[in-house]
N, C-alpha and C positions, 0 to 999 in steps of 0.2 A: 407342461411336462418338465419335471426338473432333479435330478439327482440328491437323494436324501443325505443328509447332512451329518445325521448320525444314526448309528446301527449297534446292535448288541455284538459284546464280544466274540463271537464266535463265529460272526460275519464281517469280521475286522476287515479280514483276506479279501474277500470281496470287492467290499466297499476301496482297499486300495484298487483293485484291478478296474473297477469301473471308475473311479477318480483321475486314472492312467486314460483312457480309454476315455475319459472327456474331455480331456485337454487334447487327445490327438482328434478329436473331433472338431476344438475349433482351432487346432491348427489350421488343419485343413481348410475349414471354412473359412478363416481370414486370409488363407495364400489365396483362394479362388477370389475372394472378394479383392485381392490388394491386387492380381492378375488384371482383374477387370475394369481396378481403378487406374490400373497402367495403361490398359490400352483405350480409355477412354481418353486418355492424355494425351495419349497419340494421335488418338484419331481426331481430336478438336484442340491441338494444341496452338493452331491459330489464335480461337478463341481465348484459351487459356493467358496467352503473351498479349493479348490485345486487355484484357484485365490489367495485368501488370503496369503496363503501359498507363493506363486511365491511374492506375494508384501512382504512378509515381510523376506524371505530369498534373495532377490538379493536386493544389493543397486539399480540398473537401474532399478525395477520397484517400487520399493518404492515409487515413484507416483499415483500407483493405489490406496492408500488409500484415496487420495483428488479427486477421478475421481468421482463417484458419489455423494459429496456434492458440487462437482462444476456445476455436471450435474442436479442437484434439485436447485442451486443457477441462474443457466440461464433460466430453467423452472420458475421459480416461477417470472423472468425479461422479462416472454411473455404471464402470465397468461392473461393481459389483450385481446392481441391477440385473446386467443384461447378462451376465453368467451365472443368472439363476436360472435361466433357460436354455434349450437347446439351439442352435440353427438350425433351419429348414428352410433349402430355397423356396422361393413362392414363385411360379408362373405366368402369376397374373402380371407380374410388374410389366414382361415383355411387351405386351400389347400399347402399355405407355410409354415405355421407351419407343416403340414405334414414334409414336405422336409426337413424343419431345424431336426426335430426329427430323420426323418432318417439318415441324413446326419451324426450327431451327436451318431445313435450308430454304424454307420459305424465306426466311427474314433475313437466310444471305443473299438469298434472289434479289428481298428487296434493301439490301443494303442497308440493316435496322439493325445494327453493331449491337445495341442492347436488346433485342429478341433475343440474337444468337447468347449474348452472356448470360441470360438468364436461364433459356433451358438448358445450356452447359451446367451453370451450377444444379437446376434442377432432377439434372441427370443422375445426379451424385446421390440422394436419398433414395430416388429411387433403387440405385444399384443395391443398395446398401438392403432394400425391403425386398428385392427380387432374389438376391445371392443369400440372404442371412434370414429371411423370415418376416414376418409382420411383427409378432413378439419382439424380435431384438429392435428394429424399426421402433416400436413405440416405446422402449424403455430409452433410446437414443433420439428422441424428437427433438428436444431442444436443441443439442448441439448442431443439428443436421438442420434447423430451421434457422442457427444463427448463419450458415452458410450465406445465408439470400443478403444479407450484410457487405459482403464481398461486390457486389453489384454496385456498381457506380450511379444510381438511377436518382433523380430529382432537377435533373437539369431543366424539364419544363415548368418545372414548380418553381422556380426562380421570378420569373415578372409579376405573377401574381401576391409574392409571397414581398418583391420591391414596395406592390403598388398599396399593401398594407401595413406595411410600416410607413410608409412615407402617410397615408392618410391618417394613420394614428398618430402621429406625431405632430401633423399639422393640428389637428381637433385637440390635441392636450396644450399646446401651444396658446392656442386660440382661449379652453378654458381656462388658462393663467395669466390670461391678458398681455401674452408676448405678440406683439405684432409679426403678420408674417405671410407672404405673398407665395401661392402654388403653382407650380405650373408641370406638368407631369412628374417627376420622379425628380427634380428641385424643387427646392424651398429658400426665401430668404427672409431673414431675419435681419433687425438695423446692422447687426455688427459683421454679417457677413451670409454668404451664400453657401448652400452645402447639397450635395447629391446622396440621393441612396441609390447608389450602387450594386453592382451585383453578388460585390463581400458583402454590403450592409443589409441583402435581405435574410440573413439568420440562417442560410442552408447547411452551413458548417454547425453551429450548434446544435438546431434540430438534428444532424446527423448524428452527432457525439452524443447527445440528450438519451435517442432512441436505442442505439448500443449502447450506451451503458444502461440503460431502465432493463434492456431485455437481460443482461448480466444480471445485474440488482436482485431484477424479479424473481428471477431462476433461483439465486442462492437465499432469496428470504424466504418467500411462497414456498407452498407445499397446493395451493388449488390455485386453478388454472383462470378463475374468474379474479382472482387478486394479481395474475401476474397480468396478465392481460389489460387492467384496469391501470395497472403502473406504469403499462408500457406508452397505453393510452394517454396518460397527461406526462410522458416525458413527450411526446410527440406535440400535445399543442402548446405545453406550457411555455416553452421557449417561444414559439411562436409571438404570444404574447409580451414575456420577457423581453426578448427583442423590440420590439414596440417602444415599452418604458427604456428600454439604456438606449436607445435614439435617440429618444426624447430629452433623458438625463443629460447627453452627452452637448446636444444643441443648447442647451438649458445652461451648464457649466460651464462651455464657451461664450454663451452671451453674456451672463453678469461675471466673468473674468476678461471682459475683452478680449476675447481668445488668446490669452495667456495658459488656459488649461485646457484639455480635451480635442488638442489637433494635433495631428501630424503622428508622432509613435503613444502620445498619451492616446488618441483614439485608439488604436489595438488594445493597449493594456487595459484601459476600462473596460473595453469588450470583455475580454477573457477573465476580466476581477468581477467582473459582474456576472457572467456564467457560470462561477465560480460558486460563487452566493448562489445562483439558480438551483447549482448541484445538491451542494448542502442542505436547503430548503427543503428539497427533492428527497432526499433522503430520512429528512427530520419524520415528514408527512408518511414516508414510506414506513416506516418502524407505526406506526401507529396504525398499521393498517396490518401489522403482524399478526400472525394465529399465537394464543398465547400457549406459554411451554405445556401446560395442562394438558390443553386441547390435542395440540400437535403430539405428544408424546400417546396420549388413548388411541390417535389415530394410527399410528406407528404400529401400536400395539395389537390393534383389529385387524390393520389388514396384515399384521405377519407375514410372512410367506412361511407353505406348509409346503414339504417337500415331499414328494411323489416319486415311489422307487417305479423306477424302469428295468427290464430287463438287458439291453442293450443300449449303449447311447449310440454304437455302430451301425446300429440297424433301424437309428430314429434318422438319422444323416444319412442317404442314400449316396455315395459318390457318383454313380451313374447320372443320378436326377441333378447333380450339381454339375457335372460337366455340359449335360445337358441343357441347364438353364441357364450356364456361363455361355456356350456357344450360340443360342437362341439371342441373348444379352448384347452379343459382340456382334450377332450379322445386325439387328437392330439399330445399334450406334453406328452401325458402319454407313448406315441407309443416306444420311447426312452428308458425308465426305462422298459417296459413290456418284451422288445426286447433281455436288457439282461441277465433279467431273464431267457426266455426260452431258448436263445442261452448261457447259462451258459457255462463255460466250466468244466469239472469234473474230468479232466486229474490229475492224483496226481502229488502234490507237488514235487516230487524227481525224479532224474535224474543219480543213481548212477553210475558211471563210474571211471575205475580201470587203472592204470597203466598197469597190463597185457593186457585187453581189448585192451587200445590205443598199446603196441610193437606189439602186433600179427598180429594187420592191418598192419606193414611195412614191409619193404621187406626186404632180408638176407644185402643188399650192405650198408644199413645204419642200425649202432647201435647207443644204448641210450646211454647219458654222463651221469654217476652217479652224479656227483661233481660240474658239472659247470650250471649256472641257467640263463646266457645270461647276467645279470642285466637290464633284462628287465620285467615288468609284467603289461598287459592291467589292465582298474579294469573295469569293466562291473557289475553295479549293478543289485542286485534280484535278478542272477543266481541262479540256483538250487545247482548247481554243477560245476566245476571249474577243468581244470586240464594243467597242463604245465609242456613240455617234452624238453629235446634239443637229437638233432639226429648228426651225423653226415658219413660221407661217406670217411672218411678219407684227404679230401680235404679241407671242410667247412662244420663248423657246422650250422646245420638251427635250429631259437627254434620255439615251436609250443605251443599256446594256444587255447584253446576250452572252449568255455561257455556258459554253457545251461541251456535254461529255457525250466520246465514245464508247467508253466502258467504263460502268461503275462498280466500285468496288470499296472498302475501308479503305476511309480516308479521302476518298474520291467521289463522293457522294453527293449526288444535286440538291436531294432533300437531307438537312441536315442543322443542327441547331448550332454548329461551329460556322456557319458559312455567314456572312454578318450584310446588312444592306447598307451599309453607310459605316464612316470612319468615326468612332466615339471619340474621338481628340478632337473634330474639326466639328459636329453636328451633335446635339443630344432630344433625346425622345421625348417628345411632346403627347403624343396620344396615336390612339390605332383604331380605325375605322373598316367596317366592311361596303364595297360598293361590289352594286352588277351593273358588268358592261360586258357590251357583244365585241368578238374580236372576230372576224375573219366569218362572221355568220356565226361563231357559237358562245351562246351566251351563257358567263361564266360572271361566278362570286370571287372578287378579288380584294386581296389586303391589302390596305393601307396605311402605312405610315407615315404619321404628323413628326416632324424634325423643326429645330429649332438651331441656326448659328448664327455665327457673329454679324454674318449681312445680310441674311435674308431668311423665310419659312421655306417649307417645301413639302412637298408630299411624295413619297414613293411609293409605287405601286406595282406589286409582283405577282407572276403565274407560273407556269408549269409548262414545257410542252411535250408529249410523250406521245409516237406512234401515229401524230397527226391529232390529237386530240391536247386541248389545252383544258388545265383545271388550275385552280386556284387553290385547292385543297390539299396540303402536306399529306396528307391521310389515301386521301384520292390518288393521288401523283406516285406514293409507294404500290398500292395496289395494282396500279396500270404497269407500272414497272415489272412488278410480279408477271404480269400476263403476260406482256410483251417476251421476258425472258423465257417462259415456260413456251409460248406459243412461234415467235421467231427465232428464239437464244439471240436476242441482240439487248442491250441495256440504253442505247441511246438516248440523250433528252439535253434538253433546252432550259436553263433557267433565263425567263425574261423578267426585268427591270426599268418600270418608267418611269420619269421622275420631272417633277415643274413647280415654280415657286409661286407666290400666293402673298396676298397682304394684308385683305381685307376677310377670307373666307379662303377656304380649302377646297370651295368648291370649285374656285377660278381655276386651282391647278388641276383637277380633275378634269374639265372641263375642256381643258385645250388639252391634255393624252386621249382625251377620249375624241376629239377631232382628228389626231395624229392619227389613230388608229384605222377611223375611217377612211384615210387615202391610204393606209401600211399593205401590203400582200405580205400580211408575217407568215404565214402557214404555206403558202406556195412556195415562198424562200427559204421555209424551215428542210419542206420535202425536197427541195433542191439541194440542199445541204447536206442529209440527211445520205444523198443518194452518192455522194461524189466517193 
């Protein structure tokens, strides 16, 4: 439905007074919608500051600051579009916004900072379809889907994305007959040694790659199978890119004798050679254009034909919009209300004693006054904190435990900021899964192959939640969940065991998993638990 464009003289009058009379139609429509997107801000402005925050401490999302004036800079390059139609709230969106709210205090329940950012942004298109139409919605998709941009997400995409550059870099290595020795996420070559690291696994690129193709696409494309296809190979191409300027970069170094390619020349070939990625990228993209021909008959078929209305007042119900903006708002509000009442009120402290932790072990292992492993997790927000080393005459195991009474942002057990070991003093060798029983329940636990200066070692971590232990980050949120909704308490346990090795990995496993048999870890957790 859409107001005719042009009219015979004598309907001039008209035609202005219904021209008047659609613009006060989306006045209207955009105070209710810009209402809505006010108090959406209110009501999740936590969330909102916790984005800001993620953009302005990591360089990889320091993009999120131009995501929103790029997403009002494509909007405002479709308004003609969407002002060929009318608004008209739509109903149905309420029901999702339900879902998004819930969903979102599920995931503050469990302390999943990126749930909660995600269905915050995903709140935002919705409004926009709930308060303004489907019609306006689908002539606005694009800029409303660059929003999800803003999101800080790839942070578990990180080790996998290390362990593939580093293995492509070894194998091109190997095909040019540079000599060169692997050992997890190092490499060395004669002339020196080198890490791929957590800048060198291409996350930054790949991010910049992906925003800019979905730009790109928007302003070249006119069908959704070519922008989509663009978006698709900026997303793996760097992937692979990345690969070759690793390679390039170890390659340059070695027959310069590291006269080129370290230190600030490593960034700048980065970024000279992303560079070139872009260009590339673009060259291939033009070639993948609709030609003016084409594009211009299409243009032409689908025209828009304009369709007189009687009223545009009377296509815009203000009843039905107040209606669906109040429907809209108790909705969002379900989120904030939620954890309110599921507060959790569990005190802050967690105190736990050295004596506490010997008296859960058994007589066959004692405590080492003097020696401290040189190792220590750092687990933030913990309440309380404590690290023992034991040993049994054979090998010593060390043991950390870190507890939280309330979790919250920032505060959080399960978390991919929380690190198991010191990357200055130790680096990662490889990661194993074992099962062993703790305390009767037997549980899949991660392991951690480490490598330093004097010795191997193995770390091996669990979860303790509610009396139940799991070794599953996944697991471990969702218990959390229950425990919150079912006690309102957050409480939990990160445990930490760790023992060194010479010959095999399995030596160190081998004596934690002795330690464990004389440990009353769970009796001591519920004694703690309770103080």
């Amino acid at each position: 439905m859409a107001i005719p464009t042009s009219h015979t003289d004598n309907n001039e009058g008209g035609n202005k007074s219904l021209s008047a009379e659609l613009v006060g139609v989306w006045r209207r429509a955009l105070t209710v919608a810009s209402l809505a997107l006010g108090g959406l801000l209110l009501l999740y402005w936590e969330t909102a500051y916790s984005l800001v925050l993620s953009w302005s401490r990591s360089e990889t999302y320091s993009h999120g600051f131009l995501i929103v004036p790029l997403c009002l800079y494509l909007a405002w390059g479709r308004r003609a579009t969407a002002l060929e139609t009318l608004p008209k709230p739509d109903g149905r969106g309420v029901p999702v916004l339900w879902m998004l709210a819930i969903l979102w205090l599920l995931g503050h329940l469990a302390s999943v900072e990126l749930v909660e950012q995600v269905t915050f942004i995903t709140m935002v298109p919705v409004l926009v379809w709930t308060l303004l139409g489907s019609k306006v919605f689908r002539s606005m998709a694009v800029p409303l889907g660059f929003l999800s941009f803003a999101v800080p997400f790839g942070d578990s995409l990180v080790p996998p994305l290390q362990d593939f550059t580093t293995a492509f870099t070894v194998r091109a290595l190997e095909l040019t007959g540079i000599p060169v020795y692997w050992e997890g996420r190092f490499l060395e070559v004669p002339t020196g040694r080198w890490e791929v690291s957590e800048s060198c696994s291409g996350m930054r690129y790949i991010i910049a790659s992906v925003v800019f193709g979905f730009v790109y696409a928007d302003m070249t494309y006119r069908h959704w199978g070519r922008r989509l296809g663009f978006v698709l190979m900026a997303a793996l191409a760097p992937i692979l890119a990345n690969g070759v300027r690793a390679y390039l970069i170890v390659v340059i170094a070695y027959l310069s004798s590291n006269r080129l390619a370290v230190g600030v020349d490593h960034f700048i070939y980065g970024w000279f050679f992303f560079g070139i990625l872009i260009i590339v990228m673009v060259l291939t993209g033009l070639l993948w254009r609709e030609s003016p021909a084409k594009e211009q008959k299409e243009q032409s078929t689908s025209k828009w034909v304009a369709r007189p209305i009687r009223s545009a007042g009377a296509y815009y119900s203000v009843p039905r919009a107040v209606a669906v903006f109040s429907l809209s708002l108790l909705a969002l509000a379900a989120g904030p209300v939620g954890t309110a009442v599921l507060a959790d009120h569990t005190p802050r402290s967690m105190p736990i004693s050295r004596e506490l932790l010997r008296s859960a072990v058994g007589p066959s292992w004692a405590a080492v006054e003097s020696y401290d492993g040189g190792w220590k997790p750092k687990f933030n927000g913990v309440a309380a904190e404590i690290q023992e080393t034991f040993t049994d005459g054979i090998r010593p195991v060390h043991m950390y435990l870190g507890c939280y009474a309330q979790q919250r942002n920032s505060a959080e057990m399960v978390s991919s900021q929380n690190l198991l070991f010191d990357r200055r003093k130790w680096h990662w060798v490889g990661e194993k899964t074992y099962r062993m029983t703790v305390d009767g329940q037997a549980i899949k636990v991660n392991a951690v192959l480490l490598r330093g200066t004097s010795a191997s070692r193995v770390v091996m971590s669990w979860y303790w939640i509610d009396g139940t232990f799991t070794g599953n980050p996944v697991s471990a949120k969702l218990m959390q969940v229950k425990t919150r909704l079912v006690s309102q308490t957050s409480q939990g346990v990160a445990v930490a065991m760790a023992a060194d090795y010479y010959a095999s990995p399995d030596e160190a496993t081998d004596a934690i998993e002795r330690f464990m048999r004389s440990f009353s870890l769970s009796s001591m957790l519920k004694a703690l638990s309770q103080v």
